[in-house]
C-alpha positions as CSV (number, residue, x, y, z in Angstrom):
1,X,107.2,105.6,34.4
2,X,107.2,102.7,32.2
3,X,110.6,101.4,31.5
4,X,109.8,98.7,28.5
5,X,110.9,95.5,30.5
6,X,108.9,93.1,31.7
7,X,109.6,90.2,34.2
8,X,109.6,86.6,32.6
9,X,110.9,83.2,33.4
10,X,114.5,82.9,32.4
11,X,115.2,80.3,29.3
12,X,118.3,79.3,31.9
13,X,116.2,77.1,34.0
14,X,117.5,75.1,37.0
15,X,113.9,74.5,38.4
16,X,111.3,76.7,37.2
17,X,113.1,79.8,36.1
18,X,111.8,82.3,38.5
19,X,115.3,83.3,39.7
20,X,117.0,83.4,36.4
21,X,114.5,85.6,35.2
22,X,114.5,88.2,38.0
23,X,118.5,88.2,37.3
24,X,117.5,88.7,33.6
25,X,115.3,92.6,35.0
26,X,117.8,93.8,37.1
27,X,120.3,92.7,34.6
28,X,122.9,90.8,37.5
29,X,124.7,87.3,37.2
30,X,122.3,84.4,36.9
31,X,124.8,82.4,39.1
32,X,125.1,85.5,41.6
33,X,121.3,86.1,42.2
34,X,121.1,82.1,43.3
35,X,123.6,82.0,45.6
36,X,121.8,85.1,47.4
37,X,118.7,83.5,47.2
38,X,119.7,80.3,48.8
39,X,121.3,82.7,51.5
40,X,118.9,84.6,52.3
41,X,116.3,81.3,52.8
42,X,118.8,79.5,54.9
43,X,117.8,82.7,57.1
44,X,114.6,83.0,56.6
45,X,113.8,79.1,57.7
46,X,113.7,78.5,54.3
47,X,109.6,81.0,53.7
48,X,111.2,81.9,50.4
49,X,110.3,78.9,49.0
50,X,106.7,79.8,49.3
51,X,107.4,82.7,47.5
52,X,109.4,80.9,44.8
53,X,106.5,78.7,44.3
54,X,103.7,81.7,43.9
55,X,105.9,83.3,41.2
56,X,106.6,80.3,39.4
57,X,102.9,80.2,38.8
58,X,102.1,83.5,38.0
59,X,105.4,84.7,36.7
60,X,104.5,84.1,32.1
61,X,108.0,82.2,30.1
62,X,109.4,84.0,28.0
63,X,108.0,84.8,24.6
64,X,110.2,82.5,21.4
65,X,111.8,85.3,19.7
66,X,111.5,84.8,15.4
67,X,114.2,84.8,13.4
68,X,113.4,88.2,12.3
69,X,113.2,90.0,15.8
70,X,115.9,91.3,17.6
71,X,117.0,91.4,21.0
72,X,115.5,95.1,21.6
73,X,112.1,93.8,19.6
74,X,113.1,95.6,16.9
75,X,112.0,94.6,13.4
76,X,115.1,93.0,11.3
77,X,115.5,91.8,8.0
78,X,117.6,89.7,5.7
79,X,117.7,92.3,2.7
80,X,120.7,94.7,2.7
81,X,120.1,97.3,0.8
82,X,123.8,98.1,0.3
83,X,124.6,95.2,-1.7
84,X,121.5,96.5,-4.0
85,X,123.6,97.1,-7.6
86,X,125.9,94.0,-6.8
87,X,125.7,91.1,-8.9
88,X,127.8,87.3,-8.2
């Protein structure tokens, strides 16, 4: 089952953007998914920082979208073909 997303590193960075981006899949509050992080590694005498550290190296940034790509990665232009027979 391929769903089209992908994990990245969030653009929203406080350190490395690991967090952010995870937020950014499961489409939840960047703010929200810290606060449970920090949480859950006050618990777990703090391992998850191990883990943070792993996928901030293997986790890729984000690809720079162009101004002709949309959100979806849809191709977009400037030319609207409505305004086709007007003339200013």
């Amino acid at each position: 089952m391929n769903t089209g997303k992908k994990l990245y590193k969030s653009d929203d960075r406080i350190i490395a953007g690991v967090i952010g981006g995870v937020a950014d899949y499961f489409n939840i509050d960047h703010t929200l998914a810290r606060i449970v992080v920090v949480i859950i590694g006050l618990f777990t005498n703090f391992a998850l920082v191990i883990a943070y550290i792993v996928a901030a190296l293997l986790m890729p940034d984000k690809p720079k979208r162009t101004h002709r790509e949309s959100r979806d990665g849809s191709y977009t232009s400037y030319y609207d073909a409505s305004n086709e027979g007007d003339v200013q």
